[in-house]
C-alpha positions in Angstrom: 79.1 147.4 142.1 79.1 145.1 139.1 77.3 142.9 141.0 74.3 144.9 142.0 74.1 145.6 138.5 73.5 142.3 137.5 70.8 141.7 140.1 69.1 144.8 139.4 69.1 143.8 135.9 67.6 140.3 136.6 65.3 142.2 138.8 63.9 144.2 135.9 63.9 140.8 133.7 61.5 138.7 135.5 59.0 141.5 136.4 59.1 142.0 132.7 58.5 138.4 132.1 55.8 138.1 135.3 53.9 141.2 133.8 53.8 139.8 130.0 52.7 136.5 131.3 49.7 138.2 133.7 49.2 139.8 130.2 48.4 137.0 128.5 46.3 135.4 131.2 43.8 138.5 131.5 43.3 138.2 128.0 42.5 134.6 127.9 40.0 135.3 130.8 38.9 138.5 129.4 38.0 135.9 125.9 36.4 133.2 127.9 34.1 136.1 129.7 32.8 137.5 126.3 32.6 133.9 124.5 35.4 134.2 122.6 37.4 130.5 123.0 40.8 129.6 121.9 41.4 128.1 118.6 42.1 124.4 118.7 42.6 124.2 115.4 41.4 125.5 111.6 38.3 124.6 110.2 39.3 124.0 106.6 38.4 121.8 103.3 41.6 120.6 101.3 42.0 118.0 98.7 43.5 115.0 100.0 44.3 112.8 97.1 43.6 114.5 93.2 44.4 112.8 89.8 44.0 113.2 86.4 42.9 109.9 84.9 42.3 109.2 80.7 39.5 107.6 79.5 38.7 106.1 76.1 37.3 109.8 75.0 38.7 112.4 77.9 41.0 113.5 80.7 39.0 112.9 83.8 39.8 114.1 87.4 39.3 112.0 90.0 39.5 113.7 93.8 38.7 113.4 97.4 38.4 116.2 100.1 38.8 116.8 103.8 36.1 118.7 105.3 35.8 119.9 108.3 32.8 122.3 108.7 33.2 123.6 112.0 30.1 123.8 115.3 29.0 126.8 114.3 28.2 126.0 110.2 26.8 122.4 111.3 24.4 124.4 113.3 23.3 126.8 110.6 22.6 123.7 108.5 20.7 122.2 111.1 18.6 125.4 111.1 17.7 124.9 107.3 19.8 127.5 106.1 21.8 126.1 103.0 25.3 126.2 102.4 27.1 126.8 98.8 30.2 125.3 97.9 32.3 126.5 95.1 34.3 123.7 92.8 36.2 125.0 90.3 39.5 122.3 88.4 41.5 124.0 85.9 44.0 122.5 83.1 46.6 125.0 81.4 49.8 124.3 79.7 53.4 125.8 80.9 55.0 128.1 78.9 58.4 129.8 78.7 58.1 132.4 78.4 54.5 133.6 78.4 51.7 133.4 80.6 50.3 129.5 80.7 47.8 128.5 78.1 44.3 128.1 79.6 42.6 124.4 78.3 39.2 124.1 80.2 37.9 125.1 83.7 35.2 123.0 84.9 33.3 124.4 87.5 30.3 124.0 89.6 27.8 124.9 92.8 27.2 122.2 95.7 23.9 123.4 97.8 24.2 121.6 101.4 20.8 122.1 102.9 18.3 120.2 105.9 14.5 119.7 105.9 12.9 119.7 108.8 9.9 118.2 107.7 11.5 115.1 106.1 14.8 115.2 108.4 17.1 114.7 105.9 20.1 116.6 104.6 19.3 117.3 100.5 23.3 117.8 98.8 22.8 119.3 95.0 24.9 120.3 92.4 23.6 123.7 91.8 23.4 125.2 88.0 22.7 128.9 88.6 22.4 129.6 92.3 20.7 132.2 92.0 17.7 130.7 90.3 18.5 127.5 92.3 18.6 125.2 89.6 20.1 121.7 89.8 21.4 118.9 87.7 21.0 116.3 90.1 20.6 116.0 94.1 20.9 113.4 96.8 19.1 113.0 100.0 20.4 111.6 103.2 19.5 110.9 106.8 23.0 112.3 108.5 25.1 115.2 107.9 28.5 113.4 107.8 27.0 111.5 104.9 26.1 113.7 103.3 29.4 115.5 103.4 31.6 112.6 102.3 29.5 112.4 99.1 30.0 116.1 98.5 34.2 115.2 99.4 34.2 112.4 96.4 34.9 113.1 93.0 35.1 110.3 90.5 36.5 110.8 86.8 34.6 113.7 86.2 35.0 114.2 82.7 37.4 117.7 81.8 38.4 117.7 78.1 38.7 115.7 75.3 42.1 113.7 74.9 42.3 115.3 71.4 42.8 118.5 72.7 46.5 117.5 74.5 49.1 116.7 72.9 50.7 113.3 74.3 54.1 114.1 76.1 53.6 117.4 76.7 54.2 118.6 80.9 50.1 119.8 81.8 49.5 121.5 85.0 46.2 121.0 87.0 44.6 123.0 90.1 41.6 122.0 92.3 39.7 123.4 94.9 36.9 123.6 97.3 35.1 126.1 98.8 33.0 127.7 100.9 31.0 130.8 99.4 30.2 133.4 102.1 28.4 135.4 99.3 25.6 132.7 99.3 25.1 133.6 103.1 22.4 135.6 104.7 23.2 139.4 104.8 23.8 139.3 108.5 25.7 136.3 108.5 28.2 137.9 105.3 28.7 140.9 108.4 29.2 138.0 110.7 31.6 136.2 109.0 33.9 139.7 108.6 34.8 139.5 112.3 34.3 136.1 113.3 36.3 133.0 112.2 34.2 130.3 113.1 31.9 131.2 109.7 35.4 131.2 107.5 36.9 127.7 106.0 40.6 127.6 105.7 40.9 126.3 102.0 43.7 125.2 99.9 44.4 125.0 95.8 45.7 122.3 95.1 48.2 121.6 92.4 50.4 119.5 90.1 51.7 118.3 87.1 50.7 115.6 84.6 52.1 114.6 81.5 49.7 113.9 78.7 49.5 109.6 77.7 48.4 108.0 74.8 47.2 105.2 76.9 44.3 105.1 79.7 46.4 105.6 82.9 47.0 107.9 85.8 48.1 111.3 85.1 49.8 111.9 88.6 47.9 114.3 91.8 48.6 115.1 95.1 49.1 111.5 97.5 
């Protein structure tokens, strides 16, 4: 009796286990009819490598980003709609016990955009976005270029060495992102339900100890 049990029981198991894996398959199938593809992996922009670096005059950061846009934003591009990019580093001082003291944020709008007419991808460092202004702008002829000039930052100045006081533990936070806000309205109602418009990002950060000297202040490797 005990031993029909155990069969019956193992019966009930693998049709279990045969019914979750049909499951699975239908749905795959179900995906692949309506478009809808398997994720091979995460779109995303992350910092790779950040520092903060002294100069003669100020605390500079220095920084270079993985970016990995994705088919379906390469091909918006393509299509001359722009892309915005939000940059934003950040320097505060630990505390005790109280909230961290803010030193300087320094941040800032990339505009990734492609003309048609000269065929060549424009990157600027957008002001106001809304009124489109720009401190200064690149052209070039391939998007990958374009995007590794846009991944480079190099000893952007953040604040005056004056303002930290030399041995004292500072704590430093990058990051770069996409802005769906910047988007066409129906690509904002697109971007709710579909990944492929979202970009996995990361803040980065660390700690630095303030020098008297011009040298590294530490980042991420």
């Amino acid at each position: 009796m005990m031993r029909r049990w155990f069969a019956g029981y193992h019966a009930r198991i693998r049709r279990t286990y045969l019914s979750c894996a049909f499951g699975l398959m239908s749905l795959f199938f179900l995906g692949a009819s309506l478009g809808v593809t398997p994720v091979a992996h995460a779109e995303d922009i992350e910092a790779k490598q950040a520092s903060i670096v002294t100069t003669d005059e100020h605390y500079a950061l220095s920084a270079q980003f993985n970016i990995d846009l994705g088919r379906r934003l390469e091909d918006v591009i393509t299509h001359g709609i722009p892309l915005y990019f939000d940059f934003e580093t950040v320097i505060e001082r630990p505390r005790k016990y109280w909230v961290n003291e803010h030193i300087v944020t320094r941040s800032f709008i990339y505009r990734l955009s492609y003309h048609s007419l000269t065929q060549q991808y424009r990157l600027a460092r957008v002001t106001n976005a809304i009124q489109d202004g720009s401190s200064l702008y690149q052209n070039f002829e391939k998007l990958g270029d374009a995007l590794r000039a846009m991944s480079r930052i190099n000893g952007l100045p953040l604040v005056e060495r004056r303002r930290l006081i030399p041995g004292e533990t500072y704590v430093a936070r990058v990051r770069l992102s996409l802005n769906q806000n910047q988007l066409p309205k129906p690509f904002q109602i697109d971007a709710l339900t579909n990944s492929d418009w979202r970009l996995s990002t990361k803040t980065n950060e660390w700690s630095f100890v303030a020098s008297t000297t011009a040298n590294s202040g530490g980042g991420t490797p």
